[in-house]
C-alpha positions in Angstrom: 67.6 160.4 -45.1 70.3 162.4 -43.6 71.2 166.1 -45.5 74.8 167.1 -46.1 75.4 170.4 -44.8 75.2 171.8 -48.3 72.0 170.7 -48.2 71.3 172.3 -45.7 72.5 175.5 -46.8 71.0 175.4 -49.9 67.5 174.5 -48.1 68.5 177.4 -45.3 69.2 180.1 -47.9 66.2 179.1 -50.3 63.8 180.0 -47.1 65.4 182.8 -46.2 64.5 184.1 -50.1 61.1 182.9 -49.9 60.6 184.8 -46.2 62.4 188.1 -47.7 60.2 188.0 -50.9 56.8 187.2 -49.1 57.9 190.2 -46.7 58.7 192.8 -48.9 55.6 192.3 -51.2 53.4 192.7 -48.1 55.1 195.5 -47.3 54.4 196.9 -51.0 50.8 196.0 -50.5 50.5 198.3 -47.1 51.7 201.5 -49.0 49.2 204.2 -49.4 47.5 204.1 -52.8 44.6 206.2 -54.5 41.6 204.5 -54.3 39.2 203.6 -57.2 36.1 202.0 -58.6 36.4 199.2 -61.2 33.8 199.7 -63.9 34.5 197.0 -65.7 37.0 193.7 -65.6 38.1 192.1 -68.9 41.1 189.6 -67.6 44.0 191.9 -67.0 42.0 195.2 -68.2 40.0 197.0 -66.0 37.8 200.7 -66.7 38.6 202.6 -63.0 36.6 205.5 -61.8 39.7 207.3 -59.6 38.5 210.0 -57.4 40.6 213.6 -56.7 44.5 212.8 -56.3 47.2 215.1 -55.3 51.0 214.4 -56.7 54.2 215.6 -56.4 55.8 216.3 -59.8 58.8 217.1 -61.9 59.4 217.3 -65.8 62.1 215.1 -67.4 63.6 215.3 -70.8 62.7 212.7 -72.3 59.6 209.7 -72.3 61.8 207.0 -72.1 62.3 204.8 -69.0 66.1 205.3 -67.8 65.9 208.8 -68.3 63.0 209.3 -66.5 64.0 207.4 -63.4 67.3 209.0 -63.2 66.0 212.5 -63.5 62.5 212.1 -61.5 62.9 209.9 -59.0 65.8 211.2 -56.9 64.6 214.8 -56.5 61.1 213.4 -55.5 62.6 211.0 -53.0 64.9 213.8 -51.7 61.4 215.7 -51.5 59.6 213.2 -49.7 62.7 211.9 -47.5 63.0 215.7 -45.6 64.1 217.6 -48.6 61.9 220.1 -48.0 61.7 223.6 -46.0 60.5 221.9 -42.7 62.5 219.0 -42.9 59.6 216.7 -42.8 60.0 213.5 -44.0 56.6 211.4 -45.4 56.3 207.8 -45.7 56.9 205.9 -49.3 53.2 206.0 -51.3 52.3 204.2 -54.6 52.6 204.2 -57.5 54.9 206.2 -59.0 53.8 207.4 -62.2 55.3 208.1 -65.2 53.4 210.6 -67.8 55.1 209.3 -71.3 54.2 212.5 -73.4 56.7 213.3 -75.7 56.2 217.4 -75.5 56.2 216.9 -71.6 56.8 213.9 -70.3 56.8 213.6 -66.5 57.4 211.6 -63.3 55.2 211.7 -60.5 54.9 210.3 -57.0 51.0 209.7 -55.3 50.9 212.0 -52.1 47.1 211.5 -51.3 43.2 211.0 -52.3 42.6 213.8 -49.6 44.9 216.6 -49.3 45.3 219.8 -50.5 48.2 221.2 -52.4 48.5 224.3 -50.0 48.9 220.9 -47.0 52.6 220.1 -48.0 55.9 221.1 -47.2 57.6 223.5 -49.7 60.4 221.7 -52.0 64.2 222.4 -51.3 64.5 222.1 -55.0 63.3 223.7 -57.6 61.5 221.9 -60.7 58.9 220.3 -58.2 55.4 221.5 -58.4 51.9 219.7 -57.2 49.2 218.3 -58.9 45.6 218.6 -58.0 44.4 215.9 -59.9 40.2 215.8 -60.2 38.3 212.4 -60.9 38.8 210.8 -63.7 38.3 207.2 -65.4 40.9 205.3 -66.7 41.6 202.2 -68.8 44.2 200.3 -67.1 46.2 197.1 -67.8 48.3 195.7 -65.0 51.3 193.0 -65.6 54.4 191.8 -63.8 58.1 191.9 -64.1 60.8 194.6 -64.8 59.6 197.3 -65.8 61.5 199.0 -69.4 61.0 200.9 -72.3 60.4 198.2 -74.4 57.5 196.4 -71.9 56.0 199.6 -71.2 55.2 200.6 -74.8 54.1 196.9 -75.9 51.8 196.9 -73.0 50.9 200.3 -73.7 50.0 199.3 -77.1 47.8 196.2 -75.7 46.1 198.8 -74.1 45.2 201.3 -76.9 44.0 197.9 -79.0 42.0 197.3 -76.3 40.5 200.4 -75.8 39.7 200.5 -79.6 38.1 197.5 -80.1 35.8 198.5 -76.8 35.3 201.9 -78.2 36.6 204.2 -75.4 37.8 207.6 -75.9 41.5 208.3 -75.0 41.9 211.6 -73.7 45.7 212.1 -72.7 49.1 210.4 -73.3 49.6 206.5 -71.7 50.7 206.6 -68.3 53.0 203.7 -66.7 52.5 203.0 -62.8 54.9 201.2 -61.0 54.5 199.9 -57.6 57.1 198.1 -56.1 60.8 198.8 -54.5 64.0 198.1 -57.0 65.1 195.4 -54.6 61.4 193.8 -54.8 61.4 190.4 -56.4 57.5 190.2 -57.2 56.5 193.1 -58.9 52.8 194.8 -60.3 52.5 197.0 -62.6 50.1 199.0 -64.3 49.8 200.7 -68.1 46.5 203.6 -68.2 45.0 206.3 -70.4 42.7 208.4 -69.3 39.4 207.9 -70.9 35.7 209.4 -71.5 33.0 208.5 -69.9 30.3 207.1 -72.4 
């Protein structure tokens, strides 16, 4: 059977996606991450032993989504991108993190498992501090699509039903960790609260 050239464009253009999809989400996978220990697996739950981290950090006004990514993400991608006294620019890590605390909520980008605070470049712009993060286990949720106000808190609350009915301690405010480029098609995601060790 012969294909019209539609057909053919259609066919074309629908590989082309595929190829483009498959490459970015690689690429997503290669980015530097902090590394952990899963404790326990329940489906799409998991308790995580995360060693030290180090991130860069700025406040935002408000814990809700939009407004943290318009207010956090650019100055820390300005940062990272050369923004910085000696111009040195640093390759894309993940996840970017999003402290939803209502008192101070935050966004945050990973910088390392390894370095020291006192390692990086000093920011252009003010508001941007570092976080010496020491271990610390986590209750963590992952799940895909967009990520939005409305699907972080109802995972979020998965989470803290979850927690409950397995009797962990929550020690801080939920956390949201997203790990993929806006143009990324296939997209993880992560909900956590830091939790106490029983």
């Amino acid at each position: 059977m012969r294909l019209t050239r539609m057909q053919w464009i259609l066919i074309s253009g629908a590989a082309i996606i595929a190829a483009y999809t498959g490459f970015a989400y690689t690429q997503s996978k290669k980015l530097d991450r902090p590394s952990y220990e899963v404790v326990k697996r329940d489906g799409s739950f998991e308790i995580r032993d995360y060693g030290a981290r180090l991130w860069a950090e700025v406040s935002v006004s408000q814990a809700e989504y939009g407004a943290m990514s318009r207010e956090g993400f650019r100055p820390l991608a300005r940062y990272i991108f050369g923004g910085n006294e000696s111009q040195t620019s640093m390759a894309m890590t993940a996840p970017v993190s999003l402290i939803m605390e209502q008192t101070d909520p935050r966004m945050r980008f990973f910088m390392s498992d390894k370095g020291r605070a006192a390692d990086l470049p000093k920011p252009l712009q003010e508001g941007i501090r570092f976080i010496e993060e020491p271990a610390q286990r986590y209750a963590v949720l992952s799940y895909g699509g967009l990520l939005s106000q409305e699907r972080n808190m109802e995972f979020g609350q998965k989470l803290k039903a979850w927690c409950d009915a397995e009797g962990l301690v929550i020690e801080g405010p939920l956390e949201v960790y997203g790990y993929n480029a806006p143009y990324e098609v296939i997209r993880h995601n992560e909900v956590a609260y830091p939790i106490g060790r029983r």
